[in-house]
One Martini backbone bead per residue (centre of mass of N, CA, C, O) as a GRO file, in nm:
protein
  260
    1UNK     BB    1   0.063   0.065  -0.018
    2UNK     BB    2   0.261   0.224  -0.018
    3UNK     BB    3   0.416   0.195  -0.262
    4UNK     BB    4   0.158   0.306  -0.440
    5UNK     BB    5   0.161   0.596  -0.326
    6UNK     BB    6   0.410   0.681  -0.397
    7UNK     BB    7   0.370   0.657  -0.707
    8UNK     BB    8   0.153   0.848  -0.716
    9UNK     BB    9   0.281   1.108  -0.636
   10UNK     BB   10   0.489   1.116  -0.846
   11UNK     BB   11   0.315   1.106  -1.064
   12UNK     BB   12   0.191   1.439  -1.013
   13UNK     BB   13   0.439   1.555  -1.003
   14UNK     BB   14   0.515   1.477  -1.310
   15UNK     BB   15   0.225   1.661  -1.423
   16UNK     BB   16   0.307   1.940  -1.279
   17UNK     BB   17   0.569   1.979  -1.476
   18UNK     BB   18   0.388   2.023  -1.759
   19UNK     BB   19   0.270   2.270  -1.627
   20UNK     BB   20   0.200   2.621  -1.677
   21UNK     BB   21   0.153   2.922  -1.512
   22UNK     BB   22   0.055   3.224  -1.696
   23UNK     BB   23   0.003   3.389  -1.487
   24UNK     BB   24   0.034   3.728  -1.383
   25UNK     BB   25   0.059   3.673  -1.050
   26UNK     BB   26  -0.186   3.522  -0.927
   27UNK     BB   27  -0.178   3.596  -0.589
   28UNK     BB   28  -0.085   3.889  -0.541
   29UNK     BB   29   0.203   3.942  -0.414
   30UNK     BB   30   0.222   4.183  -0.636
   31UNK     BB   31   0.272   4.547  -0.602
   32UNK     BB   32   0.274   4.861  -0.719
   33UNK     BB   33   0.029   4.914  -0.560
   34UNK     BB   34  -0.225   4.918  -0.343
   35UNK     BB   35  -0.397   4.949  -0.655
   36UNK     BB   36  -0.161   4.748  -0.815
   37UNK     BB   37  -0.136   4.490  -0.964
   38UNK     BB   38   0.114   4.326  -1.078
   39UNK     BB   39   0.044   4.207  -1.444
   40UNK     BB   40  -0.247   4.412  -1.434
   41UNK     BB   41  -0.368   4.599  -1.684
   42UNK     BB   42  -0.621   4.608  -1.494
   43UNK     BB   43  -0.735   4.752  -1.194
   44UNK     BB   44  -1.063   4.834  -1.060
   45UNK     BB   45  -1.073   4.888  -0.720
   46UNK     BB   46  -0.813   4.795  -0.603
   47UNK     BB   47  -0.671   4.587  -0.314
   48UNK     BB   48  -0.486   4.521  -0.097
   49UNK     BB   49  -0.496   4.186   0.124
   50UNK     BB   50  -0.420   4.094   0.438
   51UNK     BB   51  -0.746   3.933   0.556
   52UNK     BB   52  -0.829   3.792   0.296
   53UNK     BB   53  -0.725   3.503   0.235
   54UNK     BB   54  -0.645   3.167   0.058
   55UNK     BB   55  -0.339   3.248   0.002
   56UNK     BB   56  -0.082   3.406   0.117
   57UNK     BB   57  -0.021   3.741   0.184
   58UNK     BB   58  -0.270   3.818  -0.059
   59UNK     BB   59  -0.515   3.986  -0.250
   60UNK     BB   60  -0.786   4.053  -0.402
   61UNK     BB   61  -0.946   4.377  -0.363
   62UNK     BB   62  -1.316   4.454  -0.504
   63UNK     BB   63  -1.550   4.719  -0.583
   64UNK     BB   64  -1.802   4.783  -0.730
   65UNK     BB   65  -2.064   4.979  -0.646
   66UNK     BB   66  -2.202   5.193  -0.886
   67UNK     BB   67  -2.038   4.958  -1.080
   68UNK     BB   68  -1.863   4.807  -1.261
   69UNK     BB   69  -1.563   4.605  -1.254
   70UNK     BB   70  -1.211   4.519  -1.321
   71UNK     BB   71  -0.983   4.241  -1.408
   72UNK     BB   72  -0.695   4.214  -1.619
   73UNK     BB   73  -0.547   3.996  -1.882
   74UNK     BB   74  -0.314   3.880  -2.100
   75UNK     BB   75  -0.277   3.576  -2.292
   76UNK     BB   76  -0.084   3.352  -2.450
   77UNK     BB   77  -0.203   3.121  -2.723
   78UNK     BB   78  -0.300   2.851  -2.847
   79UNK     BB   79  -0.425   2.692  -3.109
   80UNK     BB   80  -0.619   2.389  -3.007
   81UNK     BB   81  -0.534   2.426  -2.723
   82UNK     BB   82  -0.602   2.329  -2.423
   83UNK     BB   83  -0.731   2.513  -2.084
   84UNK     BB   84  -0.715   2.543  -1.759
   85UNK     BB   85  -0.936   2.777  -1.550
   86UNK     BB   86  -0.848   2.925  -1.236
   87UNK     BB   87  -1.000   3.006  -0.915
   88UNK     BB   88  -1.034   3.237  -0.633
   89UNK     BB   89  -1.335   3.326  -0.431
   90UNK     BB   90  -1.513   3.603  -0.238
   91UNK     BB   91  -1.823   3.748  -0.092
   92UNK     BB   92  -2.005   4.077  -0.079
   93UNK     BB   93  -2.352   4.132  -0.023
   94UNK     BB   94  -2.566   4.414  -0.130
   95UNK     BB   95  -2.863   4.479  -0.259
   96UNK     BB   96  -2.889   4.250  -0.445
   97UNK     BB   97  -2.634   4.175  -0.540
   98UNK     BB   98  -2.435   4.004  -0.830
   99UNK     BB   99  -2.141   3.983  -0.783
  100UNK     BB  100  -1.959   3.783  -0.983
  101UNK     BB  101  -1.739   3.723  -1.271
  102UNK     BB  102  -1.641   3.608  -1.563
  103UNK     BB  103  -1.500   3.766  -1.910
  104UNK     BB  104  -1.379   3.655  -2.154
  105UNK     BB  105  -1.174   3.652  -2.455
  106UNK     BB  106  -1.049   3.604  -2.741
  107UNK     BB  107  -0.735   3.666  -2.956
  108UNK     BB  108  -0.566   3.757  -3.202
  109UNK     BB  109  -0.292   3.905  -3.359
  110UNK     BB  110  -0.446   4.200  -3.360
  111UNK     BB  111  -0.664   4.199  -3.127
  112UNK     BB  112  -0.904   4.088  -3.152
  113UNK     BB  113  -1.213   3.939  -3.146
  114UNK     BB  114  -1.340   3.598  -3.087
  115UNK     BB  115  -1.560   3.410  -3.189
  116UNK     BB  116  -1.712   3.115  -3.039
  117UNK     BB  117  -1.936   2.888  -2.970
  118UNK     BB  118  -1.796   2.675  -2.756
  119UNK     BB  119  -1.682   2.946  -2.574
  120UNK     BB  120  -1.853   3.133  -2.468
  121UNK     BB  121  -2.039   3.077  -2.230
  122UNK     BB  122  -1.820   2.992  -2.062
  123UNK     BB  123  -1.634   3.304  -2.042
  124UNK     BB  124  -1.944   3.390  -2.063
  125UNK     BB  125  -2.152   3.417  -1.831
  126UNK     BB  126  -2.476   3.438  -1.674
  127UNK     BB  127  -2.363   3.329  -1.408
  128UNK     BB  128  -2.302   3.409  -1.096
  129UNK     BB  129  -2.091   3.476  -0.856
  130UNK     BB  130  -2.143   3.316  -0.487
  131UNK     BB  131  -1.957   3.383  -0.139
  132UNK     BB  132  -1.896   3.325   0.197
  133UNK     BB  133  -1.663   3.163   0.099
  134UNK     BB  134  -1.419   3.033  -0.038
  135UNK     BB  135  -1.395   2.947  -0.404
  136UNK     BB  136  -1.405   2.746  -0.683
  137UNK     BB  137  -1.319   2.825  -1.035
  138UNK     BB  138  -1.379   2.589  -1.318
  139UNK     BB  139  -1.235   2.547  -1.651
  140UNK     BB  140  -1.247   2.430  -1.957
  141UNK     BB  141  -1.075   2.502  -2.273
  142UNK     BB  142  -1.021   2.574  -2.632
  143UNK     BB  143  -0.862   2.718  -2.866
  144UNK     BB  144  -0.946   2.816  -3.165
  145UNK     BB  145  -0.898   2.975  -3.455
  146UNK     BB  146  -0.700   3.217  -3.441
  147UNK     BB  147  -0.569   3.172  -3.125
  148UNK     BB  148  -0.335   3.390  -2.949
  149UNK     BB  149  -0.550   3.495  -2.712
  150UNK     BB  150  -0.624   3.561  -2.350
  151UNK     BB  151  -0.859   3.780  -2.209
  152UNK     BB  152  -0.876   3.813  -1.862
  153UNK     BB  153  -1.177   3.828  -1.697
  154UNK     BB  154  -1.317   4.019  -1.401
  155UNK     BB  155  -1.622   4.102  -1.220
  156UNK     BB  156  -1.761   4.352  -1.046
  157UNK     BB  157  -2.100   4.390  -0.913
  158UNK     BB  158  -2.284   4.584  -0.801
  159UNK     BB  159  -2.309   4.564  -0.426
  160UNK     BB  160  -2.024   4.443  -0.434
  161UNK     BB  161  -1.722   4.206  -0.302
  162UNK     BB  162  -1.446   4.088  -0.403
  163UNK     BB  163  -1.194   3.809  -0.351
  164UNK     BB  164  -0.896   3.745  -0.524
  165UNK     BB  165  -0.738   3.412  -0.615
  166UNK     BB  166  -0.541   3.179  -0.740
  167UNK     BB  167  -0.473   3.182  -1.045
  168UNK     BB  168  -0.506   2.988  -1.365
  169UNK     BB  169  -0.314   2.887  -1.686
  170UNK     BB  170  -0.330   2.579  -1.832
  171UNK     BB  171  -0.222   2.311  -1.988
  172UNK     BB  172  -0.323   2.033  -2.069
  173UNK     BB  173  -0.337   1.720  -1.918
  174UNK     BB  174  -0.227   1.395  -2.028
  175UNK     BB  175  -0.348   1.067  -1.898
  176UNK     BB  176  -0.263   0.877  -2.088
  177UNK     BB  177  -0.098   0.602  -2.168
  178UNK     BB  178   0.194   0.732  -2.311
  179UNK     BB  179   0.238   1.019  -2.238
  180UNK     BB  180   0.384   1.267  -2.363
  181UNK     BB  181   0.591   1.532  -2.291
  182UNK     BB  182   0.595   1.863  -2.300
  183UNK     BB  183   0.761   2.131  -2.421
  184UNK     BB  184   0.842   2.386  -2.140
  185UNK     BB  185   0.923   2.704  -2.046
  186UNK     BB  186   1.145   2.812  -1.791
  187UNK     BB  187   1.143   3.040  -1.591
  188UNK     BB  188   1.363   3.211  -1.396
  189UNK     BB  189   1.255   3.430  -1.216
  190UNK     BB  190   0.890   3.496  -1.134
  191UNK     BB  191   0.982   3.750  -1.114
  192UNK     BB  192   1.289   3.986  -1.203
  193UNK     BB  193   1.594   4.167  -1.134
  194UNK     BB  194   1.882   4.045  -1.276
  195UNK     BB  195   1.835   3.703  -1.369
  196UNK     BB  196   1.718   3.526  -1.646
  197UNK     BB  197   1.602   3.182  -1.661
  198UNK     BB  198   1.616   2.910  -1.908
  199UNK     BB  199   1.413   2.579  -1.920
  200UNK     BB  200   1.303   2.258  -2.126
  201UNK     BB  201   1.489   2.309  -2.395
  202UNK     BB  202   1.576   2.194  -2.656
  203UNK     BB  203   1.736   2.315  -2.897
  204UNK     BB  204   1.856   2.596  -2.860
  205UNK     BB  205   1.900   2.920  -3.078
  206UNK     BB  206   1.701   3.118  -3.016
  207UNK     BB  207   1.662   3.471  -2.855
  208UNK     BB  208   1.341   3.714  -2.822
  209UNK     BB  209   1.282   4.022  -2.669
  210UNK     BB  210   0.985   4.185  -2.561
  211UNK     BB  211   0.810   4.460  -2.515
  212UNK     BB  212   0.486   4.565  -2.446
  213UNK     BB  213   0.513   4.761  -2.711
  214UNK     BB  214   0.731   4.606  -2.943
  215UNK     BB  215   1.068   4.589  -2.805
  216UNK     BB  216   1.362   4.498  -2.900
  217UNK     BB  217   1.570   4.347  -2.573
  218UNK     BB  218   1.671   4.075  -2.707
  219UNK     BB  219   1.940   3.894  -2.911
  220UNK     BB  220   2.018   3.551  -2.954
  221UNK     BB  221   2.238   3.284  -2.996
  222UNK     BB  222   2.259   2.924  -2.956
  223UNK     BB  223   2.395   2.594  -2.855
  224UNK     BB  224   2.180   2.415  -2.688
  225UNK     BB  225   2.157   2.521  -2.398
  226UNK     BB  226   1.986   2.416  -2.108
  227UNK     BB  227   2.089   2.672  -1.974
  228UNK     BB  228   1.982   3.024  -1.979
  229UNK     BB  229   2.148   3.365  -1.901
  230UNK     BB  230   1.998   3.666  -1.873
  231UNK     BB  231   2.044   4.005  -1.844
  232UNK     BB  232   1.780   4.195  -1.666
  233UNK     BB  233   1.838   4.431  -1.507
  234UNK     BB  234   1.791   4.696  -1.702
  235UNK     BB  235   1.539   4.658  -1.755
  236UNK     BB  236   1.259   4.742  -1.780
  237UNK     BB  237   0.980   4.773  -1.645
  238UNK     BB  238   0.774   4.482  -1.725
  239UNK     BB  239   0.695   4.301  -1.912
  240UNK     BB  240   0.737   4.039  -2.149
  241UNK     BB  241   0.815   3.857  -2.477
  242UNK     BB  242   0.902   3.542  -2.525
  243UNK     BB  243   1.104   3.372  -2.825
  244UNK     BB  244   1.161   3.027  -2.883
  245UNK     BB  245   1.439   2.878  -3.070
  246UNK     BB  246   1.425   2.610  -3.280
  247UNK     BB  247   1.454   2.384  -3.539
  248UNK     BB  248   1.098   2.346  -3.537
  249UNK     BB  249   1.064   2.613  -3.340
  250UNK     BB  250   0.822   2.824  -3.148
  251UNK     BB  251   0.817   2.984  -2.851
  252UNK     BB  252   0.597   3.134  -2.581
  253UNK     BB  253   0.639   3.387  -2.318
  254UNK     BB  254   0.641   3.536  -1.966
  255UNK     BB  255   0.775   3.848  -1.804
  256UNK     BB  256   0.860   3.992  -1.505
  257UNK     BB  257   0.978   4.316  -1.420
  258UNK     BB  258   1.101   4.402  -1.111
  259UNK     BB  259   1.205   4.648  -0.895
  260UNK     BB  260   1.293   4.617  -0.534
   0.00000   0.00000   0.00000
């Protein structure tokens, strides 16, 4: 008994080194001030929040008040690859208000919206969220035929206040016997302050980082070392988006630069 206890042990934590969570900052232990999660590119009526979490140090606390609010971020996606998506969230409802919900849209290449018939109504719902304890709301959904992003976004709306905490966006795992591992660059410290590391890629070829406005901060080559590492202290804070290239792809990821 014990001896197969180990094995699936093993085996789940085998499992969860296979996705990578895209969301910057999920869990909102970093600010930019008390109003503004870092890596949060909307954050209204947001503030950071150390007595009502559901784990670490901080939560998202977002106040609907006399309109809705948003809270939200873009996220590279693949398109045709599953995604998991979950958060932890808990209410405070007066005079009748609707709590909060997710509301997110797929985004193209040039930034617009895709209409999905298969994942709209999942991704916007009409039913809200309310729970006087933390609860858990996760979704699977596809990303689906040009789709570059998705746009994450939660709303609290009015006479609520919801605290957000613990975001997740995974690609899903294949759980069938014989399951290959797929490759995926793990980036570290994400934030970043000093030196950025990259591993997980079998033969790197070359490293491209661009600034959050579409601006070439770092272009270089290399002949497949497992662990590269790039001196980003100089790097303005701010997200970056990593392109990596491989003999016969190219993949991205995202990091967060930011002065301790």
């Amino acid at each position: 008994m014990k001896r197969h206890l180990i094995f699936v042990l093993l085996f789940l934590l085998t499992l969860a080194g296979y996705s990578q969570n895209l969301v910057i900052n999920p869990g909102f232990e970093s600010w930019d001030s008390d109003t503004r999660p870092t890596g949060w590119s909307t954050a209204q009526n947001c503030l950071a929040d150390n007595s009502v979490v559901w784990e670490g140090n901080y939560s998202c606390h977002q106040a609907g008040t006399s309109s809705s609010k948003y809270l939200g971020q873009l996220i590279q996606v693949s398109a045709g690859t599953e995604y998991c998506l979950s958060l932890y969230y808990t209410t405070l409802i007066t005079d009748n208000g609707n709590g909060c919900r997710i509301w997110c849209y797929w985004k193209d290449a040039e930034g617009s919206s895709l209409s999905d018939p298969l994942t709209d109504d999942i991704l916007r719902p009409s039913q809200y969220l309310k729970s006087d304890d933390w609860d858990q709301f996760s979704v699977t959904v596809t990303a689906p035929e040009g789709a570059a992003a998705l746009y994450l976004e939660v709303r609290t709306y009015p006479n609520s206040v919801a605290y957000w905490d613990n975001f997740s966006l995974t690609e899903s795992v294949p759980t069938y016997a014989g399951a290959v591992k797929k490759e995926l660059p793990v980036l570290y410290p994400n934030p970043v302050t000093d030196y950025l590391h990259i591993s997980g890629i079998n033969n790197i070829k070359r490293i491209a980082i661009y600034s959050y406005n579409g601006i070439k901060t770092w272009d270089a080559s290399y002949e497949g070392q497992p662990v590269i590492t790039i001196p980003a202290g100089k790097f303005s804070n701010g997200i970056y988006t990593v392109i990596i290239y491989t003999r016969d792809k190219a993949m991205y990821s995202k990091f967060l630069k930011k002065t301790p």
